[in-house]
C-alpha positions as CSV (number, residue, x, y, z in Angstrom):
1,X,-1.0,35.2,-24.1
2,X,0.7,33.0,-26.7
3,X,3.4,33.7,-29.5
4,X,2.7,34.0,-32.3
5,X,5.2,31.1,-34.4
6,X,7.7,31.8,-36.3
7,X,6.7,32.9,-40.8
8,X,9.2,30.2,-42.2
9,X,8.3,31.9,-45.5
10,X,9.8,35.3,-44.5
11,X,12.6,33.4,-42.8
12,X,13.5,31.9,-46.0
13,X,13.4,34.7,-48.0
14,X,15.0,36.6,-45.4
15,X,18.3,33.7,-45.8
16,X,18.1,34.1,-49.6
17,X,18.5,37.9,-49.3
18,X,21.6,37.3,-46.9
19,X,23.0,34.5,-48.8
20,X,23.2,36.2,-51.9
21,X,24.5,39.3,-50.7
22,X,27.2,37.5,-49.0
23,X,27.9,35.7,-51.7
24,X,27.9,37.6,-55.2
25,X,30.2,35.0,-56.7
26,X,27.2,32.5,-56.5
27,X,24.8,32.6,-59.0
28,X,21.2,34.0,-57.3
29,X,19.8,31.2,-59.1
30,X,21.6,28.7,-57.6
31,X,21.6,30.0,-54.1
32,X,17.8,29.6,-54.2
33,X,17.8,26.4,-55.4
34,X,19.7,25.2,-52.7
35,X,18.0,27.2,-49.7
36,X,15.0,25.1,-51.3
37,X,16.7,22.0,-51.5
38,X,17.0,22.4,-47.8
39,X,14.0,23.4,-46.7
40,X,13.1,20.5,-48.7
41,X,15.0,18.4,-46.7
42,X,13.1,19.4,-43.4
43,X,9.5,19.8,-44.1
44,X,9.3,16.5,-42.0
45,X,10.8,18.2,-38.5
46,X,8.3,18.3,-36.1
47,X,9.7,21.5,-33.8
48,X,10.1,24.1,-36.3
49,X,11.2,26.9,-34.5
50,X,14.5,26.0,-35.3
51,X,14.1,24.7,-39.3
52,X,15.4,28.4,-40.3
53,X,18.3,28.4,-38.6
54,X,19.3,25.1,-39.4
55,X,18.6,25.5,-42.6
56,X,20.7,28.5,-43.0
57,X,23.7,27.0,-41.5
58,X,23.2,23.7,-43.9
59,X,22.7,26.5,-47.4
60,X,25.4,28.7,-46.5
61,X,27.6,25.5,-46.0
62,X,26.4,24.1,-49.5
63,X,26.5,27.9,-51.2
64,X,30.2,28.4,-49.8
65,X,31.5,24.8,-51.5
66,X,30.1,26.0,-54.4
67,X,32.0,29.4,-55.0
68,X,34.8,29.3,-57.6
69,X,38.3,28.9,-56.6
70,X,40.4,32.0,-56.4
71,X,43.6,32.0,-57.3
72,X,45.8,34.3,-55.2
73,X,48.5,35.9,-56.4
């Protein structure tokens, strides 16, 4: 019996949900503009069992460089 592939569309809502609660400090807007800027980027892989993870990795790097700067104190 095969598997059933992965739904990249649930995946990716699924890392917009996480991203954004992770990070309230980012705009929600902005985070899902750049988890689509990503996917963007790899609608050209040819194994895709892995473009969600990847692509998670690469937003949350992009979404964290993004936050504002806190000043401690």
């Amino acid at each position: 019996m095969a598997e059933k592939g992965i739904d990249e569309d649930t995946a990716f809502r699924e890392i917009l949900v996480r991203l954004t609660e992770k990070y309230p400090d980012v705009p929600p807007e902005r985070i899902s503009a750049i988890v689509d800027e990503v996917r963007g980027e790899m609608t050209s892989a040819k194994v895709r069992d892995f473009v969600p993870v990847l692509a998670e990795r690469e937003a949350k790097k992009r979404v964290k460089a993004e936050r504002p700067t806190r000043s401690e104190g």
